[in-house]
C-alpha positions as CSV (number, residue, x, y, z in Angstrom):
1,X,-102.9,-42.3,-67.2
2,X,-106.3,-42.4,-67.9
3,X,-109.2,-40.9,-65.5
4,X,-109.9,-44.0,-63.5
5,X,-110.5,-44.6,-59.9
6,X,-106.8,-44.2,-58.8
7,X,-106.7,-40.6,-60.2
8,X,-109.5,-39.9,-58.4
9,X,-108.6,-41.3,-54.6
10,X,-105.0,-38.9,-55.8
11,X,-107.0,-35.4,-56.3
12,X,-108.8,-36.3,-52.9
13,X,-105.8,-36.9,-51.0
14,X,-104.3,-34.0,-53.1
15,X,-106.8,-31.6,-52.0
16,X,-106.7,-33.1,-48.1
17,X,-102.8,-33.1,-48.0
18,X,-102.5,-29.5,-49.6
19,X,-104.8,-28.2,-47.1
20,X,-102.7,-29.7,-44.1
21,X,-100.4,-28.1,-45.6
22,X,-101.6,-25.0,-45.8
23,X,-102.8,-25.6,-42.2
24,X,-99.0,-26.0,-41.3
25,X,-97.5,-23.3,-42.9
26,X,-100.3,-21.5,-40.9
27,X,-101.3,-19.5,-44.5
28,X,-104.6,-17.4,-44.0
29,X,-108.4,-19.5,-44.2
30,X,-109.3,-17.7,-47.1
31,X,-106.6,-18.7,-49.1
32,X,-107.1,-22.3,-48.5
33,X,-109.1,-23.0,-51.8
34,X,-106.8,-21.1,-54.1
35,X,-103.4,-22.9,-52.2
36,X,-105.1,-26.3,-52.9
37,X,-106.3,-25.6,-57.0
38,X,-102.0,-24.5,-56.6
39,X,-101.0,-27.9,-54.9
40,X,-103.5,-29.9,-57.7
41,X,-102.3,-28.0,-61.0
42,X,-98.8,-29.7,-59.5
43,X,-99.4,-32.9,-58.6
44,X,-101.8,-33.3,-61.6
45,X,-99.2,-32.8,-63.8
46,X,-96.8,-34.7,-62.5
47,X,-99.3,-37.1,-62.8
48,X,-100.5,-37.0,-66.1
49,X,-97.0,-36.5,-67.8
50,X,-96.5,-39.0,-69.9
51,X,-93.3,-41.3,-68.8
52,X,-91.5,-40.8,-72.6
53,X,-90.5,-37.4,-71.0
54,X,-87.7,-37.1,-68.8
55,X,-88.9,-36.4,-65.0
56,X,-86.6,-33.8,-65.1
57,X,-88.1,-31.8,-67.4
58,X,-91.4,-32.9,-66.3
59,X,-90.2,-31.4,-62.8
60,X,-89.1,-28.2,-64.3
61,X,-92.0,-27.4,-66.5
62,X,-94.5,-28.2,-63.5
63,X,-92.5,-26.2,-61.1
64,X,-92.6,-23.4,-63.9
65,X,-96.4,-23.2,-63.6
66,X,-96.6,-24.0,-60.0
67,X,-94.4,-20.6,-59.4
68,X,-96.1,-18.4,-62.3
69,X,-99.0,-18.9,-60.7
70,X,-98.0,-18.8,-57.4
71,X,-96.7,-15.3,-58.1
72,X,-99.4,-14.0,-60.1
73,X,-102.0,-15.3,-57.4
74,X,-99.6,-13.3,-54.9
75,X,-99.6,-9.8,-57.0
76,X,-103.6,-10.4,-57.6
77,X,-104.1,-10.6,-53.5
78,X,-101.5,-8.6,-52.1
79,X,-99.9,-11.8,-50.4
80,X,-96.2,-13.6,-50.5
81,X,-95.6,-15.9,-53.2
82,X,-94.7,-18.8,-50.4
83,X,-97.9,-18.8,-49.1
84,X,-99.3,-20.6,-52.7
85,X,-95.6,-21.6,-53.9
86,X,-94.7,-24.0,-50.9
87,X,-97.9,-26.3,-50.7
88,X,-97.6,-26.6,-54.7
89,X,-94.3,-27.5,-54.4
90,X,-93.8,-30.2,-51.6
91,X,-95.4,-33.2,-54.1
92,X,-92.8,-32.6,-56.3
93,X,-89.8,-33.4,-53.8
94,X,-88.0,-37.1,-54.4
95,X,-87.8,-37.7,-51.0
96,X,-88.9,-41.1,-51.2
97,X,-86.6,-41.8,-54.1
98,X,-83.7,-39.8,-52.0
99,X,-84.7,-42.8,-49.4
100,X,-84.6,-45.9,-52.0
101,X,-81.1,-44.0,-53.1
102,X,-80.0,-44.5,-49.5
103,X,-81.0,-47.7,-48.6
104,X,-79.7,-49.2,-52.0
105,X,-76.5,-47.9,-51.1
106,X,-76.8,-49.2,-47.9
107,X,-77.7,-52.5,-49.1
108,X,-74.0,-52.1,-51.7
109,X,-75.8,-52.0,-54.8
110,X,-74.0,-49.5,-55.9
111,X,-75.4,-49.0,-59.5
112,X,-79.0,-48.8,-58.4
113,X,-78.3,-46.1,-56.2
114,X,-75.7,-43.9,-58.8
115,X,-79.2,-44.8,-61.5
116,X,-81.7,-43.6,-58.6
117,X,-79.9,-41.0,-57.1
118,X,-79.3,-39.0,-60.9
119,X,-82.7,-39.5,-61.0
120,X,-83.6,-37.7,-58.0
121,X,-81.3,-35.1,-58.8
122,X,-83.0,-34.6,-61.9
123,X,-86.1,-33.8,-60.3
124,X,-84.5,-31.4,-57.6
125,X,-82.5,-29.1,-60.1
126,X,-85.5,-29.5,-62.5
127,X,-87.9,-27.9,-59.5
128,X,-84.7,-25.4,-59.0
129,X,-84.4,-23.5,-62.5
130,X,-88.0,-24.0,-63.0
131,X,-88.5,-21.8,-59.6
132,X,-85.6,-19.4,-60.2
133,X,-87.3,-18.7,-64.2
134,X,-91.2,-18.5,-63.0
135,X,-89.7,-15.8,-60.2
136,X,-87.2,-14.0,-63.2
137,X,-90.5,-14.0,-65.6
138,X,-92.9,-12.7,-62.9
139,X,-90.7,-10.8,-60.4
140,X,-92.1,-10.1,-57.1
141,X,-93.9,-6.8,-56.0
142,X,-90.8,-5.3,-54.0
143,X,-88.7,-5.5,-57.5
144,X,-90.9,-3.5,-59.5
């Protein structure tokens, strides 16, 4: 994707969403800035992936860096890992595509949703082991 006025309106509404959600999950004011560069470095690359990769491992590599940072943010600051982790994380939840999933099933096209649903589940266990193997490389403070 090139770096055209659509990227742009999605880093704004990156950066406003990921401080709602920081808001939300009531994480300290002056973490705010580092808990939105978290929630941009994932949705960016999401973004920018190119679509000849599988979302899948797209999922799984972003989620990788999401939580290595995430944890090594937490060790530099003394902090839990969720309170960078979770807004960095949210964008890369199929929820919608859960949704379509459901409603194509609904509607008994029943190969649409098999095609949409593996697709979603893709992306969820590829957010999973990328999770679990950023917190195996960079354990948290309590396990050292």
């Amino acid at each position: 994707m090139k770096w055209d006025i659509h990227l742009f309106a999605v880093v704004a509404l990156t950066i406003l969403s990921s401080g709602c959600f920081a808001v939300s999950f009531r994480v300290p004011r002056k973490y705010f800035a580092l808990t939105t560069i978290v929630g941009l470095v994932g949705a960016l690359c999401v973004r920018l992936a190119p679509e000849a990769i599988h979302p899948g491992y797209v999922s799984f590599f972003t989620a990788f860096l999401v939580g290595g940072i995430s944890h090594v943010l937490a060790r530099l600051y003394s902090q839990p890992a969720q309170i960078f982790l979770i807004p960095g994380v949210i964008f890369m939840v199929p929820g919608e595509t859960l949704y379509k999933a459901l409603r194509l099933g609904l509607a008994d096209d029943f190969n649409a949703m098999f095609e949409t649903f593996s697709y979603a589940a893709a992306v969820t266990f590829g957010i999973c082991f990328g999770l679990l193997l950023s917190n195996w490389v960079i354990p948290s403070r309590r396990e050292l």
